[in-house]
C-alpha positions as CSV (number, residue, x, y, z in Angstrom):
1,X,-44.2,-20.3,11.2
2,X,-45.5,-17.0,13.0
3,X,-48.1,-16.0,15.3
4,X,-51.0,-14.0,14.0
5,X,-53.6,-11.8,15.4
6,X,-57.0,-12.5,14.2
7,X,-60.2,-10.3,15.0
8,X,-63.2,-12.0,15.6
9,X,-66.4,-10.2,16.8
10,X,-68.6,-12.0,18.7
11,X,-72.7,-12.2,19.0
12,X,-73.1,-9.8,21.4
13,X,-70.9,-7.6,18.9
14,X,-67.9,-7.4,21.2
15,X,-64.5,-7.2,19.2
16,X,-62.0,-9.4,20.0
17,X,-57.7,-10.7,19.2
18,X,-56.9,-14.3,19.2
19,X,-53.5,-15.6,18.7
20,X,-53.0,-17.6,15.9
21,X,-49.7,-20.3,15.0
22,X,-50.1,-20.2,11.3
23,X,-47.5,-21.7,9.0
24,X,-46.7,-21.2,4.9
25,X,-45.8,-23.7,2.6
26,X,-46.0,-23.7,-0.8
27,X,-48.5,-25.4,-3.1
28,X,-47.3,-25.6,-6.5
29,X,-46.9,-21.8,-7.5
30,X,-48.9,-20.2,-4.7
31,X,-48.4,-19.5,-1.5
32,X,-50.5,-21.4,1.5
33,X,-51.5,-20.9,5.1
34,X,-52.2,-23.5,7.6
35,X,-53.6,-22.7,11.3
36,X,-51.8,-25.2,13.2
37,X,-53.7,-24.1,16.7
38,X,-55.2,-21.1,18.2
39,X,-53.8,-19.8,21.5
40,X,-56.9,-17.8,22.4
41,X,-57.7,-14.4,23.4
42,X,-54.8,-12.2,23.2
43,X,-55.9,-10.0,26.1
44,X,-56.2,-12.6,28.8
45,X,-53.5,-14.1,27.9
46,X,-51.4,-10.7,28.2
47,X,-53.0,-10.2,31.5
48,X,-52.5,-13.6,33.2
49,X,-49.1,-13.5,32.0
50,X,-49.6,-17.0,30.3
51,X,-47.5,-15.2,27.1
52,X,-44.9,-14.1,28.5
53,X,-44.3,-17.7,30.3
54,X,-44.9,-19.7,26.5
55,X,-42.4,-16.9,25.1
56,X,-39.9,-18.2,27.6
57,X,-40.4,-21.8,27.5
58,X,-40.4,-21.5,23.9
59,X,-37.0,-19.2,24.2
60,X,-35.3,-22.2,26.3
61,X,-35.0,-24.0,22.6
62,X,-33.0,-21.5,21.0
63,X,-29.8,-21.0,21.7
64,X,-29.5,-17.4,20.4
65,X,-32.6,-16.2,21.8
66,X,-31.3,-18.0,25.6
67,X,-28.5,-15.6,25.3
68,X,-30.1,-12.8,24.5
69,X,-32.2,-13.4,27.5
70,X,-29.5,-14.0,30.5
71,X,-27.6,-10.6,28.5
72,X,-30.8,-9.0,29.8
73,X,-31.2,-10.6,32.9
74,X,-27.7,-9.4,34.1
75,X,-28.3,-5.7,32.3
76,X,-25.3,-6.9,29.8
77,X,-25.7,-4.4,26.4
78,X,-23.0,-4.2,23.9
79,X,-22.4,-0.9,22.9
80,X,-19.8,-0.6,20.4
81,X,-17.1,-2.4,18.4
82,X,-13.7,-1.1,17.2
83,X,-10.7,-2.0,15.1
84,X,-8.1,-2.0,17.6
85,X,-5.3,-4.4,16.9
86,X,-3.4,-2.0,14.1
87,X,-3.9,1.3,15.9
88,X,-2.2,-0.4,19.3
89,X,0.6,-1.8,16.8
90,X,1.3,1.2,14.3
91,X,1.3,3.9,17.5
92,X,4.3,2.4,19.2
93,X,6.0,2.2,15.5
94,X,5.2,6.0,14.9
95,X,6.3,6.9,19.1
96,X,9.5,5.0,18.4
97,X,10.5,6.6,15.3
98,X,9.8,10.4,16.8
99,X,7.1,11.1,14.4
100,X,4.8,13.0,17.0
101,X,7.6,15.2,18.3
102,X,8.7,16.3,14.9
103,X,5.1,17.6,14.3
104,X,4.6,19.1,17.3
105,X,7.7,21.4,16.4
106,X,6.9,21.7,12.7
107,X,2.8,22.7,13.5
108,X,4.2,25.1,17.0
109,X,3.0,28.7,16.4
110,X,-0.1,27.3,13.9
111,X,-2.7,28.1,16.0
112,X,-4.5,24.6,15.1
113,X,-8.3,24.1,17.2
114,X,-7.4,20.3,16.8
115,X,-4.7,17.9,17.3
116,X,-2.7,17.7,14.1
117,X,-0.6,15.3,15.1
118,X,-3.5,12.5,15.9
119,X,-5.0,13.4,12.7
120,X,-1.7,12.4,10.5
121,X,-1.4,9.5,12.5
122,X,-5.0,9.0,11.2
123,X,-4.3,9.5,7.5
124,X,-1.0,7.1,7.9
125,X,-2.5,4.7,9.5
126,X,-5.8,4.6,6.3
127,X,-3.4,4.4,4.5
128,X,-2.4,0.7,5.9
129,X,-5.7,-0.2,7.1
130,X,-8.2,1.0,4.4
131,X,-6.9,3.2,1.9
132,X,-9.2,5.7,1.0
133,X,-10.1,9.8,0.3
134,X,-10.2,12.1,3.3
135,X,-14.5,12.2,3.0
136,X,-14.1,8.3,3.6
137,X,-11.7,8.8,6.3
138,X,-13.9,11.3,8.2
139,X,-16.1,8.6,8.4
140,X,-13.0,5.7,9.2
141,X,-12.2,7.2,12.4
142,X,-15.4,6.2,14.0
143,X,-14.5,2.6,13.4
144,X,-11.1,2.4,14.7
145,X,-9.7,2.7,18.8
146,X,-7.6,5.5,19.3
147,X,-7.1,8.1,21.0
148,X,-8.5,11.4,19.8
149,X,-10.0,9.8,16.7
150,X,-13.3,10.7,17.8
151,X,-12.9,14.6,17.8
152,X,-11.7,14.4,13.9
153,X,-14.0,15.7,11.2
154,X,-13.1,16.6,7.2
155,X,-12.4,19.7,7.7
156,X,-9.1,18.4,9.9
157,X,-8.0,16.2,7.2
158,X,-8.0,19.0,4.4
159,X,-6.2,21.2,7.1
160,X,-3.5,18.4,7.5
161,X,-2.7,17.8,4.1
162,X,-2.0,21.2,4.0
163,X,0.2,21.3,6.6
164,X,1.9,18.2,5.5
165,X,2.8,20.0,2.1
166,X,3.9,23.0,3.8
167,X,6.6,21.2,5.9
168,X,7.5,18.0,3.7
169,X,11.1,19.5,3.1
170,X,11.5,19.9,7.0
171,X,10.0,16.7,8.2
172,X,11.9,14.8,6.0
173,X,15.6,16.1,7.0
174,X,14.6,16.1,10.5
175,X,13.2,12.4,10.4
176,X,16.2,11.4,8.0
177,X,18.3,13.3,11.2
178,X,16.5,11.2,13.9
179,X,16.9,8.1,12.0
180,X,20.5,8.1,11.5
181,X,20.7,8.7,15.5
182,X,17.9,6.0,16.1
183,X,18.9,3.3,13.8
184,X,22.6,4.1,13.0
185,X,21.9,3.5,10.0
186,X,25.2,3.8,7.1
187,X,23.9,5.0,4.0
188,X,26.9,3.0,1.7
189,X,23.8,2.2,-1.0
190,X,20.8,4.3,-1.9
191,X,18.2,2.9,-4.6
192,X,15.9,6.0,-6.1
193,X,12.8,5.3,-8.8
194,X,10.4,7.3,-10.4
195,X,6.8,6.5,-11.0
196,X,4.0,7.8,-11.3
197,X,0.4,8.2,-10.1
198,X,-2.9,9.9,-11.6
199,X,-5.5,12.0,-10.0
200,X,-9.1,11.8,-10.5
201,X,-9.5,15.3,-11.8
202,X,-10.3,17.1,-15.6
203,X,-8.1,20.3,-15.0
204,X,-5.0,20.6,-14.8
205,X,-2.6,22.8,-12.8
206,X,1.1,23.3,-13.0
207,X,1.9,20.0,-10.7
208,X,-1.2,17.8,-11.6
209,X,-1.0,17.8,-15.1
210,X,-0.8,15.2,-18.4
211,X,2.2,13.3,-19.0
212,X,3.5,9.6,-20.1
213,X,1.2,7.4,-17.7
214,X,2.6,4.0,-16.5
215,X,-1.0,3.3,-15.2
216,X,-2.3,3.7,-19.3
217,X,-4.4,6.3,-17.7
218,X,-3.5,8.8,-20.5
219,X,-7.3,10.5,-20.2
220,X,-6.3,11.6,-16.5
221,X,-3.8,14.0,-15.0
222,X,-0.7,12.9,-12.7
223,X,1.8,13.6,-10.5
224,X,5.5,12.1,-10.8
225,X,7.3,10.4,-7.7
226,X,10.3,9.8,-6.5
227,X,11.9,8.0,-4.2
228,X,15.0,6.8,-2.3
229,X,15.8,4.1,-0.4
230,X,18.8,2.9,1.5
231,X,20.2,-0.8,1.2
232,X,17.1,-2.0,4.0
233,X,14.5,-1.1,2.2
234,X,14.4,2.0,4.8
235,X,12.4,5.3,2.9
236,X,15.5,7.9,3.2
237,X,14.0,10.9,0.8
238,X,10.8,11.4,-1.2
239,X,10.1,14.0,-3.8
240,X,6.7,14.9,-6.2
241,X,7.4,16.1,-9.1
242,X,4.8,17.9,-12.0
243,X,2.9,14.7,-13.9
244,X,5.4,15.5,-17.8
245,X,8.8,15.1,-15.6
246,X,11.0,13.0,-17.5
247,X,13.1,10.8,-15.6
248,X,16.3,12.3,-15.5
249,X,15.2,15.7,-14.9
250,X,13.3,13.9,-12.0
251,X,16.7,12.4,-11.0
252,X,19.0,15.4,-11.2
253,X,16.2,16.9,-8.4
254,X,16.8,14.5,-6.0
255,X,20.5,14.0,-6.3
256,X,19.9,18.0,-4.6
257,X,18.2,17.1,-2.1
258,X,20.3,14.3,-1.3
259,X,23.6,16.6,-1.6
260,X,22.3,19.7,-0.3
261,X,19.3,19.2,2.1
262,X,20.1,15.7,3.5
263,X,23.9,16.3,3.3
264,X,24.9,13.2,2.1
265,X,28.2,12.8,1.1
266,X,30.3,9.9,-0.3
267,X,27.7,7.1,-1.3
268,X,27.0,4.3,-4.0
269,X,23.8,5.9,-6.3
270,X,21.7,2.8,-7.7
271,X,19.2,3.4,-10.3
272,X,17.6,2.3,-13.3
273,X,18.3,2.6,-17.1
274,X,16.0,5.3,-17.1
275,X,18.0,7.2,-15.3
276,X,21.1,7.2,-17.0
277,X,22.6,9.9,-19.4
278,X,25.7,12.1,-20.0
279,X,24.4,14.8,-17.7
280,X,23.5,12.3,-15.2
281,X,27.0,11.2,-15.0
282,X,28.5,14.4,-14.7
283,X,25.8,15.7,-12.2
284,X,26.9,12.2,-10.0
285,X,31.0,12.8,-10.0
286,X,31.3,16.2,-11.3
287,X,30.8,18.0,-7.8
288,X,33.5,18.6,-5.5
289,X,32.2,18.5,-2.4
290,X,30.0,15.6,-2.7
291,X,30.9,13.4,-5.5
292,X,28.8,9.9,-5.8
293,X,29.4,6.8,-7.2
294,X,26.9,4.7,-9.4
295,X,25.3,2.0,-10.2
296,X,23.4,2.7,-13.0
297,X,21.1,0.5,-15.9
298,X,22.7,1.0,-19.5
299,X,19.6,1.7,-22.3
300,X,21.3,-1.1,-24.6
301,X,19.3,-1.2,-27.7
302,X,19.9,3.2,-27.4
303,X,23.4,3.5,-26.6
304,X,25.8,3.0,-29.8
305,X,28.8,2.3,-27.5
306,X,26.6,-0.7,-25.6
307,X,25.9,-2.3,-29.1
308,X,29.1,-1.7,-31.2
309,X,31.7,-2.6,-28.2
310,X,30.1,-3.6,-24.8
311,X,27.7,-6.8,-25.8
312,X,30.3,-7.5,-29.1
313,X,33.5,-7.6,-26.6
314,X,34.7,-11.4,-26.6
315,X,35.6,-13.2,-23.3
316,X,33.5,-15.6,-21.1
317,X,30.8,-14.3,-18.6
318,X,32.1,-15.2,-14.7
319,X,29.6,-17.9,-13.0
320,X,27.9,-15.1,-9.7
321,X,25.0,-17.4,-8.5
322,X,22.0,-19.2,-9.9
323,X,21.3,-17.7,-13.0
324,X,23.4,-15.1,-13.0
325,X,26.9,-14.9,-14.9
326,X,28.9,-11.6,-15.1
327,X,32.0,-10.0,-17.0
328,X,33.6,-6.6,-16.9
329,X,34.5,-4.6,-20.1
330,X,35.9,-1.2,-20.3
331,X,35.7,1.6,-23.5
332,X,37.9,4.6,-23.2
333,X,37.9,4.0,-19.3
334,X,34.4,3.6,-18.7
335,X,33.4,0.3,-17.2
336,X,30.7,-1.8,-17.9
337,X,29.6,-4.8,-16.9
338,X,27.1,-7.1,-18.5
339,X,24.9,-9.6,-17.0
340,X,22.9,-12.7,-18.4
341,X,20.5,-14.6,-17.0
342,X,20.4,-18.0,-19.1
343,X,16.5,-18.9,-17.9
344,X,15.7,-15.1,-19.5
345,X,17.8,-16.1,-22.4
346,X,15.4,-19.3,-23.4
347,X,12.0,-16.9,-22.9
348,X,13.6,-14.3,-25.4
349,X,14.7,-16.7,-27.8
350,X,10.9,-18.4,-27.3
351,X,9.3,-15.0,-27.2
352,X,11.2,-14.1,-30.7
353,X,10.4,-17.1,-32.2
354,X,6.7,-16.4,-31.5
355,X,7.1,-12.9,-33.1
356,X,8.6,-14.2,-35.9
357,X,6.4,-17.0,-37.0
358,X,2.9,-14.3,-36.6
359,X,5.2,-12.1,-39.2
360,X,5.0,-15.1,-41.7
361,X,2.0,-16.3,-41.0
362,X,0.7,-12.2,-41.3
363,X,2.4,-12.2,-44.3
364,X,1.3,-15.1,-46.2
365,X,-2.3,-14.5,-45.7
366,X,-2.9,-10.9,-45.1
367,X,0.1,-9.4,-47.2
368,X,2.3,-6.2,-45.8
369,X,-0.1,-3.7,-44.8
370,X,-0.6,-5.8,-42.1
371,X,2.1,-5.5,-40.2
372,X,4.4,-3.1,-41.4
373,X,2.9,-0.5,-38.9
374,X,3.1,-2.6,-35.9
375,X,6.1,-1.3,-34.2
376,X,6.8,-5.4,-32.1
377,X,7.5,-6.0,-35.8
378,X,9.2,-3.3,-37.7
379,X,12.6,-4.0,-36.2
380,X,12.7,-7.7,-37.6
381,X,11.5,-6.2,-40.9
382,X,13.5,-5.4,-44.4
383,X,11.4,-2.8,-47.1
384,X,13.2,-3.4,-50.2
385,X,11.3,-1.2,-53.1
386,X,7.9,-2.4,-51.5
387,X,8.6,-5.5,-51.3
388,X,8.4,-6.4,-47.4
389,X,10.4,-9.7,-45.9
390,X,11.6,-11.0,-42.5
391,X,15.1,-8.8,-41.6
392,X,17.3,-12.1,-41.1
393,X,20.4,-9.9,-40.0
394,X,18.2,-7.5,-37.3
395,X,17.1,-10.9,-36.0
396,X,20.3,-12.2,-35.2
397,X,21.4,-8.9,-34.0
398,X,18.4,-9.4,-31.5
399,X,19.1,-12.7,-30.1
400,X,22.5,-10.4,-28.5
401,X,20.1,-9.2,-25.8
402,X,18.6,-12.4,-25.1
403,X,18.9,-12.9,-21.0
404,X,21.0,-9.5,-20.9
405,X,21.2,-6.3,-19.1
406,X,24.3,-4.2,-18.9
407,X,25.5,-2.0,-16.1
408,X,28.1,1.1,-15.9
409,X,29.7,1.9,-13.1
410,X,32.6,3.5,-11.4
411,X,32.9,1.6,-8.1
412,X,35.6,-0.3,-7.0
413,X,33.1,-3.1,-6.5
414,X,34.0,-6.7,-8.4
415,X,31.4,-7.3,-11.0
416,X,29.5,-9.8,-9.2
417,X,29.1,-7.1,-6.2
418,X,28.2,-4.7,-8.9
419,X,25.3,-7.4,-10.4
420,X,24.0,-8.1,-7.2
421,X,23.7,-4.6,-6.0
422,X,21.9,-3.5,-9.4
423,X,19.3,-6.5,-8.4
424,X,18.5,-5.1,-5.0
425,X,16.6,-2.2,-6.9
426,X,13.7,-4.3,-6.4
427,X,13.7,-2.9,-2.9
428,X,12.7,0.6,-4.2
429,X,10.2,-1.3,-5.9
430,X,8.9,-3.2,-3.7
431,X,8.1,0.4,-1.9
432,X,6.4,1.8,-5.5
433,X,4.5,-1.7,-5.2
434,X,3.3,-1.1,-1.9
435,X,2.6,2.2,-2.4
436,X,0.3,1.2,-5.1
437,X,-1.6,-1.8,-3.2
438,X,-0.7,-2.1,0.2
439,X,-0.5,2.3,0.7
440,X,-2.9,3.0,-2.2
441,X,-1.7,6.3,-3.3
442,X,-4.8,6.9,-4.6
443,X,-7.5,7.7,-4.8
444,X,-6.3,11.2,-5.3
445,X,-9.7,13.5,-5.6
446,X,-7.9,16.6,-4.2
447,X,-9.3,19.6,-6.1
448,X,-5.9,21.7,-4.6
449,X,-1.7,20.7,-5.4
450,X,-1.0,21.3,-1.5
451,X,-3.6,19.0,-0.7
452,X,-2.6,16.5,-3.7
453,X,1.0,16.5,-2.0
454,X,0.0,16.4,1.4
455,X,-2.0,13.0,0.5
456,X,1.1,11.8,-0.3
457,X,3.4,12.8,2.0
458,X,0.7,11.2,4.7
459,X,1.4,7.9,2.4
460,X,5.0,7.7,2.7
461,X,5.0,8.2,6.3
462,X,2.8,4.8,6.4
463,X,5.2,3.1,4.2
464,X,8.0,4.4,7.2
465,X,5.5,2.6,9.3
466,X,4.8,-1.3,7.3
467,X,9.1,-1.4,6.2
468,X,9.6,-0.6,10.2
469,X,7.0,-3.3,11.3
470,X,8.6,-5.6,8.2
471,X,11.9,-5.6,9.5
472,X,11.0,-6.4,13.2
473,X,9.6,-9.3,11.8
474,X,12.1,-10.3,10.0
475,X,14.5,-10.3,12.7
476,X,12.0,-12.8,14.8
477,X,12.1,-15.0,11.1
478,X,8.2,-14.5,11.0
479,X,7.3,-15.2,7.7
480,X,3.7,-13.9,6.9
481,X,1.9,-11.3,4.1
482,X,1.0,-8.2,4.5
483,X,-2.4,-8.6,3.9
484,X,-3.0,-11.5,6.3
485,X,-1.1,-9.6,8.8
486,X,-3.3,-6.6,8.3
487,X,-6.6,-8.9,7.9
488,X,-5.5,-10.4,11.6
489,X,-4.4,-7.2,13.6
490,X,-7.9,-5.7,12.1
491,X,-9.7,-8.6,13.5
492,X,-8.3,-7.6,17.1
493,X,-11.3,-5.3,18.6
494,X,-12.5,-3.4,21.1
495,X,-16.0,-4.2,22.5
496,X,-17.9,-2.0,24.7
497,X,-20.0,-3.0,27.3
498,X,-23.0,-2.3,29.9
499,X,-23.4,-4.5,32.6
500,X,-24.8,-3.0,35.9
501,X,-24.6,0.6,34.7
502,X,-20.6,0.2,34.6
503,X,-19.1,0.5,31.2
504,X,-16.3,-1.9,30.7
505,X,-13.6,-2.7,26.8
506,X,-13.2,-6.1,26.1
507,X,-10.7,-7.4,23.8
508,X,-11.1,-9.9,21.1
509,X,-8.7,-12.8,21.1
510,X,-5.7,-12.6,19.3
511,X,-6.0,-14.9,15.6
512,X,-3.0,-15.7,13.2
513,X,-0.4,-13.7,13.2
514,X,-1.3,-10.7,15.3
515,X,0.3,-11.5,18.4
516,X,3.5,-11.7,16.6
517,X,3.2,-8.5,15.5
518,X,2.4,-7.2,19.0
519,X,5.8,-9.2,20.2
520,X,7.6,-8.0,17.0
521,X,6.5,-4.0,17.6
522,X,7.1,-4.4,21.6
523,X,3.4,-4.1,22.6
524,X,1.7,-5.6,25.3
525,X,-1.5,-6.7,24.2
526,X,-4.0,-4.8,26.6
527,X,-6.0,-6.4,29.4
528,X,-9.0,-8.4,28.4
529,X,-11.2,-6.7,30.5
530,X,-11.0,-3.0,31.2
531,X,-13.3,-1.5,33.7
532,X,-14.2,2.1,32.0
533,X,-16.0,3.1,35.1
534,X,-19.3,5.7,34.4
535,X,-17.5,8.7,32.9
536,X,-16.9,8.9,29.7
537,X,-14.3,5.9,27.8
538,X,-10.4,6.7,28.4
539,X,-8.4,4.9,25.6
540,X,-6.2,2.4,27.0
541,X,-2.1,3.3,26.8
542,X,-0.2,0.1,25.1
543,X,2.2,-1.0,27.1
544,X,6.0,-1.6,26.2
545,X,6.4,-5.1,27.5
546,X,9.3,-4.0,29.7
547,X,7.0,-1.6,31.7
């Protein structure tokens, strides 16, 4: 239903409004008005106020429109709403960890018109909360409570990632410095990936450029990362590398910085098979003054040694844990030690079997040219002088890597220590995974390298921020995901007020799991009412709960 005004003109020819209840319904296809009563002249009702009294008795039967009503009889107005639960959270995470003193000495001397610091906290803390390009987070800021967020436009975000690629070397030693002091930290394991991400651009330029793409975004160029973790999960040293690095060339760069800038001396070096090759060896142990041991994933269908003597050496495998049996075996003093996981042995042999019944079936109805370019297939093939049949001997030579990977290594470490170190490489990726979901590396729209690498340099400092936040958590045994524990802080606001020409921030109650984050990140959850006074807003400080 709905009022209407309906002009009527009289016999003396006088003009008048009436005030009509009409209500629709619908009569078969069209569309039908019914007056249900006429509340008469809209002008005298307007001036005897008899309106205005029927618009409030009416108003007493809705609940929305009685609130509305007592917000304006006691001069209540909402004025604005703001994320405020992760900024309050992440803030005490990047204090602790020394992140704003570190850029105040890196950007001394710069000259910057804003506040540099607030603005990489900014593109951290996107990166966490809504991962994004710097024209979106210009716009972000407005929708988040923190101090100095307001005074950030686009133009500081560019100028950021700048800075953050002119001073990545420095700020990682000097945080890898302060963490060591903060967290005494040992670094007895260190796990280093590479991987790789793409960037929404045509060109290329010497760093962005076209290379093998783990995404299967071959059309688009990347950039190659690496990182390295210690045995927490902790990020220890980051490096971006031009989108066609290979692996090991990749690897042989950060083994520097670990030797050289970081200083690292005698330490277990844990990576994947990727990694591994003569010159890898010999750049891990051939240096005098910083000689590391490995842990590294053998290429076993590649390496002639692995297939000839490792996996054909006779002896029973050493029960380690569920799923997991072990044995050592050296060749001309190089150890190696193989692994088998007996629930990965039964999806091989299924997986195999699979394969090997299509190759039949493929060849009994579609002939040869069917398959024999399919690469799954070729190795179970034989091509006898045209005629093509199923490679009985390269199948049972398969069914040698069922459940199997093998090691080398030149630790002291028994095999089972050796296996289950190898296995925590899921902690480096774990932070690629995060990177890619949680962090969102991209999108990457940069049109410039330093701002490409700056992007990412602002990402790994949020993935400081979610492993720091992680392991407080896990100390207090709270057992939640990331994204609910994002999808609660975020749901923690700040509401701004009106009421009697005072200004006041109310906070939102605390759902799920954020007030466990505020206990596990030693924050005091802010008052939940703040007078603001007249001036403008002053952002609250959060509170350590000891204060």
């Amino acid at each position: 239903m709905f009022v209407r005004a309906k002009r009527s003109v009289g016999a003396n020819g006088e003009a008048h409004q009436y005030l009509q209840i009409v209500r629709s319904f619908r009569e078969g296809k069209k569309v039908r008005q019914k007056i249900v009563g006429t509340l008469g002249r809209r002008d005298e009702l307007v001036a005897s106020g008899q309106l205005d009294g029927l618009l409030r008795s009416l108003s007493t039967f809705s609940e929305k429109l009685a609130v509305v009503e007592k917000a304006r009889a006691s001069g209540l107005r909402a004025r604005s709403a703001k994320a405020w639960g992760p900024p309050l959270v992440f803030r005490r995470l990047w204090e602790r960890q020394g992140i704003p003193d570190v850029i105040a000495r890196l950007a001394k001397g710069r000259r910057f018109q804003f506040d540099v610091e607030r603005c990489v906290f900014a593109m951290a803390l996107q990166r966490l909360m809504a991962p994004g390009s710097d024209l979106q987070a210009s716009s972000w800021v407005g929708t988040v409570e923190a101090e100095g967020f307001d005074a950030l436009a686009l133009q500081h975000f560019y100028r950021s990632a700048e800075f953050l690629h002119d001073v990545r070397a420095s700020l990682e030693q000097q945080l890898f410095e302060r963490d060591r002091d903060l967290f005494s930290q040992s670094l007895d394991v260190v796990f280093l990936d590479t991987t790789s991400t793409y960037v929404y651009r045509d060109t290329s330029t010497p760093w962005r450029t076209w290379g093998y793409s783990r995404d299967r975004r071959g059309d688009l160029p990347q950039l190659v990362l690496c990182v390295v973790v210690d045995a927490a999960g902790w990020p220890v040293a980051w490096e971006v590398f031009p989108g066609n690095t290979a692996d090991q060339p990749a690897f042989k760069q950060v083994i520097a910085i670990l030797r050289e800038r970081l200083q690292i001396r005698r330490t277990i070096v844990v990576a994947d098979r990727g990694m591994i090759s003569k010159d890898t060896l010999e750049l891990l142990t051939g240096h005098e003054k910083a000689p590391f041991d490995y842990v590294l994933g053998c290429r076993m269908r590649r390496q002639k040694e692995i297939n000839s003597h490792v996996l054909a050496s006779q002896g029973p495998l050493e029960f380690v844990a569920e799923n997991l049996h072990v044995k050592d075996v050296v060749v001309d003093g190089r150890r190696y030690v193989v692994c088998r996981n007996e629930i990965e042995v039964q999806k091989d042999i299924a997986a195999r079997a699979a394969v090997i019944e299509k190759l039949k079936s493929t060849l009994a109805t579609s002939g040869p040219k069917a398959i024999v370019g399919n690469k799954g297939f070729a190795r179970f093939l034989r091509v006898e002088r045209g005629a093509v049949s199923i490679n009985d001997e390269a199948v049972a030579l398969d069914a040698r890597f069922d459940g199997t990977f093998v090691l080398t290594t030149n630790t002291n470490l028994s095999a089972a220590e050796v296996a289950t170190t190898y296995k925590s490489l899921w902690r480096v990726e774990r932070a690629f995974r995060t990177e890619k979901s949680v962090l969102d590396v991209r999108p990457i729209y940069h049109h410039t390298d330093r701002n490409s690498i700056g992007h990412i340099v602002a990402c790994f400092l949020a993935l400081r921020l979610e492993v720091d936040l992680q392991h407080r958590l896990d100390e207090k045994k709270i057992e939640v995901s990331w994204p609910d524990l994002m999808r609660d802080l975020a749901q923690v606001q700040a509401v701004e007020v009106e009421a009697d020409g005072k200004r006041y921030r109310l906070r939102t109650d605390l759902p799920g799991h954020a007030a466990a984050a505020f206990a596990a990140a030693g924050v005091r959850p802010p008052s939940v009412a703040t007078l603001l006074g007249t001036d403008p807003p002053r952002h609250d400080e959060a509170q350590d709960p000891e204060m």
